[in-house]
PLY file of the C-alpha trace (Angstrom):
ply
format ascii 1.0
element vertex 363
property float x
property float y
property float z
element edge 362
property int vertex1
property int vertex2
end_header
81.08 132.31 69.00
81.25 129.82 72.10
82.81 126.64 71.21
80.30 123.79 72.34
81.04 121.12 75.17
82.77 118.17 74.70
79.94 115.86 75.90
82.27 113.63 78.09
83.71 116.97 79.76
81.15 118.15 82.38
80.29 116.26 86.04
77.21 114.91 85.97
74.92 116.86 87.58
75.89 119.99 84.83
75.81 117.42 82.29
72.50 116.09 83.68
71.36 119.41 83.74
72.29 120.03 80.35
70.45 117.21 79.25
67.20 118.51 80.47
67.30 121.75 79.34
67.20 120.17 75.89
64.45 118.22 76.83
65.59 114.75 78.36
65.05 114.69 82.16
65.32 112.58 84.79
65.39 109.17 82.92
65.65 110.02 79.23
68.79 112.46 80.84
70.19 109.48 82.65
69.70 106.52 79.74
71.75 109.73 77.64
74.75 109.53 80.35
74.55 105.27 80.14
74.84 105.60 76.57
78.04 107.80 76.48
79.82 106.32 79.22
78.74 102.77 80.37
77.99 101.86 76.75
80.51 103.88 75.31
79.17 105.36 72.30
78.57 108.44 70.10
75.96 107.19 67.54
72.74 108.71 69.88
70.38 108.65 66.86
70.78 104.83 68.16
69.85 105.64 72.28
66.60 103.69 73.13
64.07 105.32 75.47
64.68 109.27 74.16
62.93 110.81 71.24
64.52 111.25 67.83
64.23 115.04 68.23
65.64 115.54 71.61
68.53 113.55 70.42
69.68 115.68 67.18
69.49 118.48 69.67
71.79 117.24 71.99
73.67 116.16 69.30
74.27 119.42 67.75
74.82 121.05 71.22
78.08 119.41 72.16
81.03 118.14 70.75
82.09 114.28 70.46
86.20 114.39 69.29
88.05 111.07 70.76
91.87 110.43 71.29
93.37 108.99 68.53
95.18 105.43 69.69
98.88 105.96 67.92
100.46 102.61 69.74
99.85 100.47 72.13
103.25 98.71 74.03
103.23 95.78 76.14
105.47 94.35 78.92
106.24 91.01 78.60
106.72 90.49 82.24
104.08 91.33 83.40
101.54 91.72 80.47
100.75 95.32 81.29
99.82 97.45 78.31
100.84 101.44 77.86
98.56 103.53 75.73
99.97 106.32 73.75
97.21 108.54 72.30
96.83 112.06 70.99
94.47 114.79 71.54
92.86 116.81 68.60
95.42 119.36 69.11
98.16 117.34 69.02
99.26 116.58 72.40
100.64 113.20 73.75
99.61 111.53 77.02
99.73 108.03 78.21
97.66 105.59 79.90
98.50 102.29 81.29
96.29 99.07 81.43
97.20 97.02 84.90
96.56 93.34 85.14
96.06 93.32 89.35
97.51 90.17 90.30
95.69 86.25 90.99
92.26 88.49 89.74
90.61 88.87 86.76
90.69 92.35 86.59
92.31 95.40 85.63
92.87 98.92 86.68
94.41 101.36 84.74
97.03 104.47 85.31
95.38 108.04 84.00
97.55 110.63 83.15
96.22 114.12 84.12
98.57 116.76 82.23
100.43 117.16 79.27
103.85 116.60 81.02
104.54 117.58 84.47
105.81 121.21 86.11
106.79 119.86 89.33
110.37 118.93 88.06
111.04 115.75 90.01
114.64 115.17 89.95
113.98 110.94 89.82
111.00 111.48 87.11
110.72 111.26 83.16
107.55 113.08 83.29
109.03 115.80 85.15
111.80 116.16 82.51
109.50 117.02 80.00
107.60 120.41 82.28
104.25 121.32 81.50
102.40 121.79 78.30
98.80 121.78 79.71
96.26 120.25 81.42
94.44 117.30 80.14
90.73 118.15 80.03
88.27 115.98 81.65
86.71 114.50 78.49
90.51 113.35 77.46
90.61 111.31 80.75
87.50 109.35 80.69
88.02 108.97 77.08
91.48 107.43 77.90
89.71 104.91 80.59
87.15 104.26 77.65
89.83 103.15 74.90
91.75 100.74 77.76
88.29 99.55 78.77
87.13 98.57 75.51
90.00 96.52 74.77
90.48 94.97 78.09
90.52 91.46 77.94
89.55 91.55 82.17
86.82 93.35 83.77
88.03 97.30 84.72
87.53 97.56 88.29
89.55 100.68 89.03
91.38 103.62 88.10
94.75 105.43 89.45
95.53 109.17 88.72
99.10 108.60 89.23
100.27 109.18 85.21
101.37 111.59 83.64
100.79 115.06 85.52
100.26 116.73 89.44
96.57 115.87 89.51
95.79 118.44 91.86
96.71 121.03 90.01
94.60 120.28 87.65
92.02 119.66 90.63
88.38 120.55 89.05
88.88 118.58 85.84
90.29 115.43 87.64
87.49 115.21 90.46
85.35 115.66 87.54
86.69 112.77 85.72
86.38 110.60 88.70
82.73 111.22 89.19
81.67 110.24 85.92
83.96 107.07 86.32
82.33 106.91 89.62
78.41 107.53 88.26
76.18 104.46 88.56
74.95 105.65 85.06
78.72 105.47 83.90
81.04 102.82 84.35
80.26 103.02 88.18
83.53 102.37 89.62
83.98 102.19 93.12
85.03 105.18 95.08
87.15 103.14 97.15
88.78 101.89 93.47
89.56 105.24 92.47
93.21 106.73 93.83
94.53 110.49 93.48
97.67 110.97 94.08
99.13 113.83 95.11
102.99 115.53 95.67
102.03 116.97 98.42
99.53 119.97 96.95
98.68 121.29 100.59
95.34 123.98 99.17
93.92 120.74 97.48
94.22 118.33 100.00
92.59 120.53 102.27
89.95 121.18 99.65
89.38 117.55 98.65
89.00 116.66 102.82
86.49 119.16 102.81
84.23 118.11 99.87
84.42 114.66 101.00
84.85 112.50 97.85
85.21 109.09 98.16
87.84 108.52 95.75
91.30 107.31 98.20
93.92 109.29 98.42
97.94 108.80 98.28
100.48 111.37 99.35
103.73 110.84 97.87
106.26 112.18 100.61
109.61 110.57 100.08
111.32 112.36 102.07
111.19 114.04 105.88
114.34 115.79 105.59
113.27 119.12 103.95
116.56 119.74 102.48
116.67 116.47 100.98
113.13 116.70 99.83
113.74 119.78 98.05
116.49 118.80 96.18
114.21 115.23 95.43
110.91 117.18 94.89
111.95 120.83 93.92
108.68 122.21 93.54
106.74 119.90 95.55
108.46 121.89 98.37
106.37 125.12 98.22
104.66 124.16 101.86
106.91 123.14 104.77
106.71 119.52 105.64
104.90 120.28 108.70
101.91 121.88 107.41
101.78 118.63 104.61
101.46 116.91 107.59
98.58 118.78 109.17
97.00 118.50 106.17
97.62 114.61 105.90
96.51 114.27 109.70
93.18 116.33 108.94
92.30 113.94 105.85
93.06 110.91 107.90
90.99 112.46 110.99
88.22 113.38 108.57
88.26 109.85 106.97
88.39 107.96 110.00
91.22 105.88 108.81
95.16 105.51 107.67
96.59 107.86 105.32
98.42 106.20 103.08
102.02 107.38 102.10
103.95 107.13 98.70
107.45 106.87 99.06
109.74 106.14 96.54
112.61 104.02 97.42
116.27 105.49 96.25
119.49 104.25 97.18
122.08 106.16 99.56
119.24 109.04 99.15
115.96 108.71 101.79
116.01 105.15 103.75
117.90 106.08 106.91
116.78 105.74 110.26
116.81 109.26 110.20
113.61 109.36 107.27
112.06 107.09 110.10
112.41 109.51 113.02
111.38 112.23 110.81
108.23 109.98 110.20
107.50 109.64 113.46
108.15 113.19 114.91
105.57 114.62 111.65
103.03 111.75 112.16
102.39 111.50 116.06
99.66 109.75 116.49
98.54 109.42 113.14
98.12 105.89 111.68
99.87 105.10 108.76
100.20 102.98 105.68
102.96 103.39 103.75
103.32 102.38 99.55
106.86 101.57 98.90
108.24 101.68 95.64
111.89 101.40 93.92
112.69 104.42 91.99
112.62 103.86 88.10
114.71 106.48 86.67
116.24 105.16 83.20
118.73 107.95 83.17
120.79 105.98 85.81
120.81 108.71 87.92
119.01 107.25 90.77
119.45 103.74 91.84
117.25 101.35 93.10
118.07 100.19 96.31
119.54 96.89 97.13
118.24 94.07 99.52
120.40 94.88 102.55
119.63 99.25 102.29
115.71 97.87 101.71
115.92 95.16 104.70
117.16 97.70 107.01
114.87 100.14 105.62
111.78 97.88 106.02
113.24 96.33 109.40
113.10 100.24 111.25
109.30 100.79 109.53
108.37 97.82 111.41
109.74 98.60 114.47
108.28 101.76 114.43
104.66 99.88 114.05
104.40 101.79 110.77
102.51 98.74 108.41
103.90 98.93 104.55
103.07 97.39 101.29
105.69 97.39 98.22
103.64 98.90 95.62
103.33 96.21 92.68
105.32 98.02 89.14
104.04 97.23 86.39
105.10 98.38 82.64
109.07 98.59 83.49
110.56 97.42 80.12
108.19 99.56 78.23
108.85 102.81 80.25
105.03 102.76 81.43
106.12 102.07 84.96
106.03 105.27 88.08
107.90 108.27 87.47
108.96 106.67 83.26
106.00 107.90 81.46
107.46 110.36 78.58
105.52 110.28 76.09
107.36 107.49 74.28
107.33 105.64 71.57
108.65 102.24 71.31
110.91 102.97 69.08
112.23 105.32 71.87
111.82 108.52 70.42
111.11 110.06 73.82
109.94 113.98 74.59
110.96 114.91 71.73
107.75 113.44 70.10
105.42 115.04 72.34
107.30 117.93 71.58
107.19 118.11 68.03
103.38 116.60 68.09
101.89 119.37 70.63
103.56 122.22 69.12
104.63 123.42 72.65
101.10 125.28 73.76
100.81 127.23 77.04
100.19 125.50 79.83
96.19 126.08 80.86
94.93 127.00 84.10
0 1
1 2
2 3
3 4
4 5
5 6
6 7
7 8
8 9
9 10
10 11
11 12
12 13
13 14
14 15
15 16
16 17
17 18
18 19
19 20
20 21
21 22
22 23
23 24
24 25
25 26
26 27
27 28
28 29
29 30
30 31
31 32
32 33
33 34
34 35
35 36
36 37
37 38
38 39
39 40
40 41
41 42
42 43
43 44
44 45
45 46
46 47
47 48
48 49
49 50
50 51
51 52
52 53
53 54
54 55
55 56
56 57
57 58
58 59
59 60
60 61
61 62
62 63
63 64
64 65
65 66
66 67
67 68
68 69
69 70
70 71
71 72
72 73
73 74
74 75
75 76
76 77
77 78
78 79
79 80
80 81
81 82
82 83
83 84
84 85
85 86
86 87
87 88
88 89
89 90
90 91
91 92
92 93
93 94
94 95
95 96
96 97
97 98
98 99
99 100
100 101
101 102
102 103
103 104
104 105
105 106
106 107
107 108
108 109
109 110
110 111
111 112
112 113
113 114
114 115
115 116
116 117
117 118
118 119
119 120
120 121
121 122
122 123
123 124
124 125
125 126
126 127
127 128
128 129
129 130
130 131
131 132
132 133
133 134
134 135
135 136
136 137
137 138
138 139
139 140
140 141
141 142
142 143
143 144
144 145
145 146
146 147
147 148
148 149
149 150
150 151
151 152
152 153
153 154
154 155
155 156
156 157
157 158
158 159
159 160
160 161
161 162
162 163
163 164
164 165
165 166
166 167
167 168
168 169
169 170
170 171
171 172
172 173
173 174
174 175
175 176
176 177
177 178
178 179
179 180
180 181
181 182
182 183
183 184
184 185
185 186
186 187
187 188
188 189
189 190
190 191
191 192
192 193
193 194
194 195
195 196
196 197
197 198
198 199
199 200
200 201
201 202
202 203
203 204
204 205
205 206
206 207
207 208
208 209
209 210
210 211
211 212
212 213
213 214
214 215
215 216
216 217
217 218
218 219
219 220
220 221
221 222
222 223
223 224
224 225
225 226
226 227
227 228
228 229
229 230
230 231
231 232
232 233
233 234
234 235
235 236
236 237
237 238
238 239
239 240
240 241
241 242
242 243
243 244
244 245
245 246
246 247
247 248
248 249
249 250
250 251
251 252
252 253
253 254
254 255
255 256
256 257
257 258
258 259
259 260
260 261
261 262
262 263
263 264
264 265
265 266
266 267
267 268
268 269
269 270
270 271
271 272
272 273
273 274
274 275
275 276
276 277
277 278
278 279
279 280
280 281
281 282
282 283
283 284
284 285
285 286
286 287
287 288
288 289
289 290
290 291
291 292
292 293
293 294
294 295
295 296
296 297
297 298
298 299
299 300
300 301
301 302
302 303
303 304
304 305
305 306
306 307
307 308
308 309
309 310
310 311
311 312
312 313
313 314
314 315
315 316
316 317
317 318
318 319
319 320
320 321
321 322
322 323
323 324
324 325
325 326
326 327
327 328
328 329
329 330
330 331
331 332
332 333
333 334
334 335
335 336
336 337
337 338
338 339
339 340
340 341
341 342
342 343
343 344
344 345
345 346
346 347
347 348
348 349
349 350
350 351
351 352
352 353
353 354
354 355
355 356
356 357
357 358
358 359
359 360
360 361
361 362
């Protein structure tokens, strides 16, 4: 027998379309979707404007499970909060609540896998490989939890967690739009970011559909040996069609494309990562996201102020503007590339191990 939908798993329009089929169209469908995801609850005996029966129908057609909260950790210096939940089947994935700075608001880090298969030589996540995808109802569940208890109005979300969002492509565009839906918690396209390693098939896809979510391109490195060594299997397209695909988003968008590049010392802030920049991005504007490397095994250092300076110093000379990427969640591991699935009491991978049982990875 078919398993029934999670409710908070489908884009709209199929969820929409769902909704009428069991009798609640056009507004009754609509004030359904407000209820599960602007208001945020499952109790739709209690929905205003539908009728009783429509609502035990859609009620028994789809299925309502949650994450369960196990601990929530936050950084003292910069009050940042990282969520560690777990899925009904046991899996562990993080979120991360982000106070943005001299606002009062928030935007919070989504994870999109269980782990990560990409194997990033300066990333926890990567450590752990890949034990699935998260589905789309455990993302926008995840945004729900932080939401509920943030103390500052949620203006944005970041798929930069956990996870290669674009291989799990269909289920995180999904979770954007209903993040994105006016009849959700209608976050701004503009205030939703995907980031990608470098998934050439995806970005091309994701030019092509046109969302308006932004997107960020972590690179790190225009020296393909060095890359590869950096980014092992972020590798499996040569640089210069990553760049083509870049320069065709940023053509397509009518505006910068905006770099990730994480800062490592003695490894990828040379003037040759500069020239590389410029001989891949001719003519393409720029805006690069600069961000020390947090790698708690030690293995990677952050750089220091005269390696950055210099660093910094040949970006601008090259016209190419920057931004140092604000990192939040450092002492609690729930800053970039530390997410592990950890505990505070440190009992890292090897919980999400033991919890998730090890599944295969999904599609």
């Amino acid at each position: 027998m078919e398993t029934a939908p999670h409710v908070r798993d489908l884009p709209p329009a199929a969820l929409l379309e769902r909704f009428a089929a069991l009798g609640a169209p056009d507004r009754a469908g609509r004030r359904l979707l407000s209820f599960l995801l602007r208001e945020d609850r499952d109790d739709l005996e209690q929905c205003a404007g539908v009728s009783l029966p429509v609502l035990r129908r859609v009620a028994g057609s789809f299925r309502f499970d949650r994450l369960a909260l196990l601990e929530t950790a936050k950084d003292a210096d910069d009050g940042s909060v990282k969520y560690l939940f777990r899925s009904p089947d046991g899996a562990l994935s993080e979120a991360v609540w982000i106070p943005l700075e001299n606002e009062d608001k928030a935007t919070v880090c989504l994870s999109s896998q269980v782990g990560c298969g990409l194997d990033c030589a300066f990333c926890a996540t990567g450590r752990l490989g890949l034990k699935r995808n998260l589905r789309t109802w455990e993302m926008v569940d995840a945004f729900l939890q932080v939401r509920r208890r943030s103390p500052r109005r949620m203006t944005g979300a970041v798929f930069m967690g956990q996870g290669e969002p674009f291989l799990n492509y269909d289920r995180v565009i999904a979770a954007a739009s209903l993040l994105h839906h006016p009849c959700g918690p209608g976050i701004s396209g503009k205030a939703i970011t995907i980031s990608t390693a470098g998934i050439v098939p995806a970005i091309r896809r994701f030019t092509a559909e046109g969302h308006p979510y932004r997107l960020i391109v972590s690179l790190t490195s225009t020296d393909p040996a060095r890359r590869k060594v950096l980014m092992p299997k972020a590798t499996a397209w040569p640089l210069e069609e990553l760049a083509d695909a870049i320069r065709e988003h940023a053509q397509a968008r009518r505006q910068r494309a905006t770099i990730a590049w994480v800062c490592i010392e003695g490894e990828n802030l040379g003037a040759d990562e500069v020239e590389g920049l410029q001989r891949l991005f001719d003519g393409v504007p720029l805006r690069f996201n600069l961000i020390d490397v947090n790698d708690p095994t030690g293995r990677f250092g952050r750089p220091g102020d005269a390696s950055r300076g210099a660093f910094l110093d040949r970006l601008g000379a090259a016209q190419i503007p920057f931004v140092r990427r604000y990192t939040a969640g450092r002492s609690r591991n729930a800053a970039c590339g530390m997410l592990a699935a950890t505990r505070a009491s440190g009992d890292a991978g090897g919980a999400l191990e033991r919890a998730a049982g090890d599944p295969p990875p999904e599609p």
